[in-house]
MITINU-781538 format. One record per atom (N, C-alpha, C): z, y, x. Coordinates in steps of 0.1 Angstrom, whole numbers, padded with zeros to 4 digits, always signed. Layout:
N
ZYX ...
END
This chain:
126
+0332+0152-0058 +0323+0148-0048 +0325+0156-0035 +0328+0148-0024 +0327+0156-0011 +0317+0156-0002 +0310+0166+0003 +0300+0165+0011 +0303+0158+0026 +0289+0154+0028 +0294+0146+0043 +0284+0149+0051 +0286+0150+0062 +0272+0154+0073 +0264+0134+0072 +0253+0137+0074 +0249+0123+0072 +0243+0121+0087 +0248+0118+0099 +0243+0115+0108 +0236+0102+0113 +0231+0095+0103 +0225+0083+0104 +0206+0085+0110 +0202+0098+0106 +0187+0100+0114 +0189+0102+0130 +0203+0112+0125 +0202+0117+0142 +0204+0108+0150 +0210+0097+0152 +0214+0083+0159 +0201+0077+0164 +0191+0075+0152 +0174+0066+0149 +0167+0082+0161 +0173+0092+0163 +0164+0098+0169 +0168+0097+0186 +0180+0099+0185 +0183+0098+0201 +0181+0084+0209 +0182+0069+0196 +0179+0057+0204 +0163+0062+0206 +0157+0065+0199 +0139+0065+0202 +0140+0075+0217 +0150+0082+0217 +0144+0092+0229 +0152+0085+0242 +0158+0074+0237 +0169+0067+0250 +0153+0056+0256 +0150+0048+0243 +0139+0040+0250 +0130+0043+0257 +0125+0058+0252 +0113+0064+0256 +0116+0067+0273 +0128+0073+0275 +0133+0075+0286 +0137+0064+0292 +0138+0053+0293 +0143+0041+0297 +0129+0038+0302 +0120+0034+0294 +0102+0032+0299 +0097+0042+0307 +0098+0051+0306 +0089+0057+0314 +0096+0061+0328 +0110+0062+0330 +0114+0064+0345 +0106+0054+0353 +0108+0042+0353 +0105+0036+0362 +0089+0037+0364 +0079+0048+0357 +0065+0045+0357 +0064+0059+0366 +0076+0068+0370 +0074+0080+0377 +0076+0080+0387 +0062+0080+0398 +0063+0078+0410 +0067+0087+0421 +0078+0086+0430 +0080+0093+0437 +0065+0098+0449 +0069+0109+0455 +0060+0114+0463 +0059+0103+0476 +0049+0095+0485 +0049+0093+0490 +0053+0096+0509 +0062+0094+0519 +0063+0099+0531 +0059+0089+0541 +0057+0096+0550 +0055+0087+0559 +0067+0091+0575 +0070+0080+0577 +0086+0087+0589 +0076+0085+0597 +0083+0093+0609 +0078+0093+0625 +0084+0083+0634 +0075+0076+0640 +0079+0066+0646 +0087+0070+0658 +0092+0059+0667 +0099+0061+0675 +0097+0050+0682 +0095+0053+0695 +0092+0049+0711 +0097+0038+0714 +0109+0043+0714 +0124+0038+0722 +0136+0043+0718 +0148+0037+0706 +0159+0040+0703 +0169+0040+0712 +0178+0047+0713 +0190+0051+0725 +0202+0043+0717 +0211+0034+0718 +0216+0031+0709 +0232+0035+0719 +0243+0041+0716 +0251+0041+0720 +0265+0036+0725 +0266+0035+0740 +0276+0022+0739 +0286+0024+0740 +0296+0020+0736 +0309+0020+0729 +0321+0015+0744 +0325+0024+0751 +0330+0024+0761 +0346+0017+0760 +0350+0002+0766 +0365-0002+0763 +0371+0009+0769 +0384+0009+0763 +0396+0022+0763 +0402+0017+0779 +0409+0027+0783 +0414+0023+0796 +0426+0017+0795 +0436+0004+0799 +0448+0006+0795 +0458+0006+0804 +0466+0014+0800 +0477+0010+0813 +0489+0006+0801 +0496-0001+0814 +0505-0008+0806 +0522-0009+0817 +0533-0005+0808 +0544+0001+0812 +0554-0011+0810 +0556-0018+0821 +0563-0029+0817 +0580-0024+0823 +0591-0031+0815 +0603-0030+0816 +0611-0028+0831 +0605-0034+0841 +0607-0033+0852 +0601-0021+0861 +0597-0013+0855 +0594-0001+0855 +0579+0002+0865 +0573-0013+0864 +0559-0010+0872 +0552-0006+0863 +0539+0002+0862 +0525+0009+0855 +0514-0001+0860 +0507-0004+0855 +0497-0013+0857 +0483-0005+0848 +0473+0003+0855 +0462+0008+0852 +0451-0005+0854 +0445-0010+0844 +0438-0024+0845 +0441-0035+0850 +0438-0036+0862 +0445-0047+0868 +0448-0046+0883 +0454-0025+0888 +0460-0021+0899 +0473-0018+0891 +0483-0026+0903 +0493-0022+0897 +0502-0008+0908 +0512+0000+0898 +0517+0013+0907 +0531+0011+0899 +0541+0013+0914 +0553+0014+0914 +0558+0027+0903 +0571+0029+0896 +0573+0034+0884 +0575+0050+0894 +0576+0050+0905 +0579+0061+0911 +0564+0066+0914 +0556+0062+0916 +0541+0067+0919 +0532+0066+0906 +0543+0072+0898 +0531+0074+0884 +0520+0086+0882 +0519+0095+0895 +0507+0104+0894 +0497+0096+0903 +0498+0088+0911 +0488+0078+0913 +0481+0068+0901 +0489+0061+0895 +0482+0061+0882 +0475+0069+0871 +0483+0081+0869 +0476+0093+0863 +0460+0095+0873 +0459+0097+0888 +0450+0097+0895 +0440+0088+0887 +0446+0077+0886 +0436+0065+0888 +0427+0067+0872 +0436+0070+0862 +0428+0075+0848 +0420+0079+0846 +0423+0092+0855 +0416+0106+0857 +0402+0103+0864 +0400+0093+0872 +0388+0092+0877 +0385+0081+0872 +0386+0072+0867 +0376+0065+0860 +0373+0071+0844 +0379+0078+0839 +0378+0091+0827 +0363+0096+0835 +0363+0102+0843 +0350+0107+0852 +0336+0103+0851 +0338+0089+0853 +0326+0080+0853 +0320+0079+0841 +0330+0076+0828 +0322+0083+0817 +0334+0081+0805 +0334+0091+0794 +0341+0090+0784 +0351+0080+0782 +0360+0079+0781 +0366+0065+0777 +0382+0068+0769 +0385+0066+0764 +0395+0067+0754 +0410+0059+0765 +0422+0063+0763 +0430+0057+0774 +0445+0050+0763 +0445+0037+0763 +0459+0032+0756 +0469+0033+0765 +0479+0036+0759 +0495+0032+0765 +0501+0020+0761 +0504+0008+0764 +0507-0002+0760 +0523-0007+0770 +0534-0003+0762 +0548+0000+0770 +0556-0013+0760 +0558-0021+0770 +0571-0028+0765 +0580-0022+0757 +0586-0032+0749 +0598-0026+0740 +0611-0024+0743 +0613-0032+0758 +0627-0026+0764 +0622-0015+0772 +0612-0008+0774 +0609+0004+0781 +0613+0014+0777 +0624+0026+0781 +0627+0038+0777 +0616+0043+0768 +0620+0054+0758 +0605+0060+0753 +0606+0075+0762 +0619+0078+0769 +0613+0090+0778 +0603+0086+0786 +0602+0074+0796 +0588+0073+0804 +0580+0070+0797 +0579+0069+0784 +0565+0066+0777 +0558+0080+0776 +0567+0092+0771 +0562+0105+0767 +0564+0112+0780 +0569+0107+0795 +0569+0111+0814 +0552+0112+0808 +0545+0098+0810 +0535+0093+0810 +0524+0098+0800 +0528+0101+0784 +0520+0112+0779 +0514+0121+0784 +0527+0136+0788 +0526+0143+0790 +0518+0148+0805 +0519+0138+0815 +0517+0136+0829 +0498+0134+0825 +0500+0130+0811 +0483+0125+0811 +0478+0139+0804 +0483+0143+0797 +0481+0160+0794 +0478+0167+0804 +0489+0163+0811 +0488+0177+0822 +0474+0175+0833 +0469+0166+0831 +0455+0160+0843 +0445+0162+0834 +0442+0167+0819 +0436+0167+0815 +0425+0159+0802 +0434+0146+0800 +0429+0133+0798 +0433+0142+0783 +0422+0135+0774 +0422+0140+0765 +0424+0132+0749 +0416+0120+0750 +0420+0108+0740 +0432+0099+0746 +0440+0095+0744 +0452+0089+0744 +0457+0082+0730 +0462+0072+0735 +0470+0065+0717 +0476+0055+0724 +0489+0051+0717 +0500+0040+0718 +0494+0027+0714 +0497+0015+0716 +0491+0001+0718 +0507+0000+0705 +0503-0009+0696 +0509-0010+0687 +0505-0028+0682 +0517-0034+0681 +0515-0045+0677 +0519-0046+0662 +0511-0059+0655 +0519-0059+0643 +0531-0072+0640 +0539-0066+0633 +0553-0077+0638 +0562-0074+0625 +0571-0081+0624 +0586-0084+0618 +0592-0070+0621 
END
């Protein structure tokens, strides 16, 4: 004869303690709050990015002023003060026959004025 643990009560005891627990959560009421109202919510507006854009023929085009490839701290200028007026995030958007040294002229030129969010315009493609 071999002895066996008979675990057949303990099962009949833990479903009785699952149902008991199952009934009664939802009868436990949380503490009541009450929020503090509000007046007037401020909701935040989400400022378009600035873009300039570096086309192959080597003009810069900040929105829709355009600047000769030789007066690119005029366009840096032009970033830098509308940056001013308020926060705004600045894309680089450079053709694909565009050297990548004037792309990173144009980084770095944006570094050096202080412009602080910057990111490449990236298409999706083949």
């Amino acid at each position: 004869m071999v002895s066996q643990i008979n675990v057949v009560p303990f099962i009949d005891v833990m479903l009785v303690l699952l149902i008991v627990f199952m009934i009664a959560t939802p009868a436990l009421r949380t503490g009541e709050i009450e929020l503090p109202s509000v007046g007037q919510s401020l909701t935040p507006t989400r400022a378009d990015p600035i873009e300039i854009t570096v086309r192959a023929d080597g003009t810069i085009s900040v929105g829709a002023s355009v600047v000769t490839k030789l007066n690119r701290s005029a366009a840096v200028s032009q970033v830098v003060e509308l940056q001013r007026q308020r926060e705004r995030a600045v894309v680089i958007a450079a053709d694909r026959a565009v050297r990548y040294e004037e792309v990173v002229g144009l980084l770095s030129a944006l570094h050096g004025a202080g412009v602080k969010r910057v990111g490449l315009a990236a298409r999706e493609g083949n």
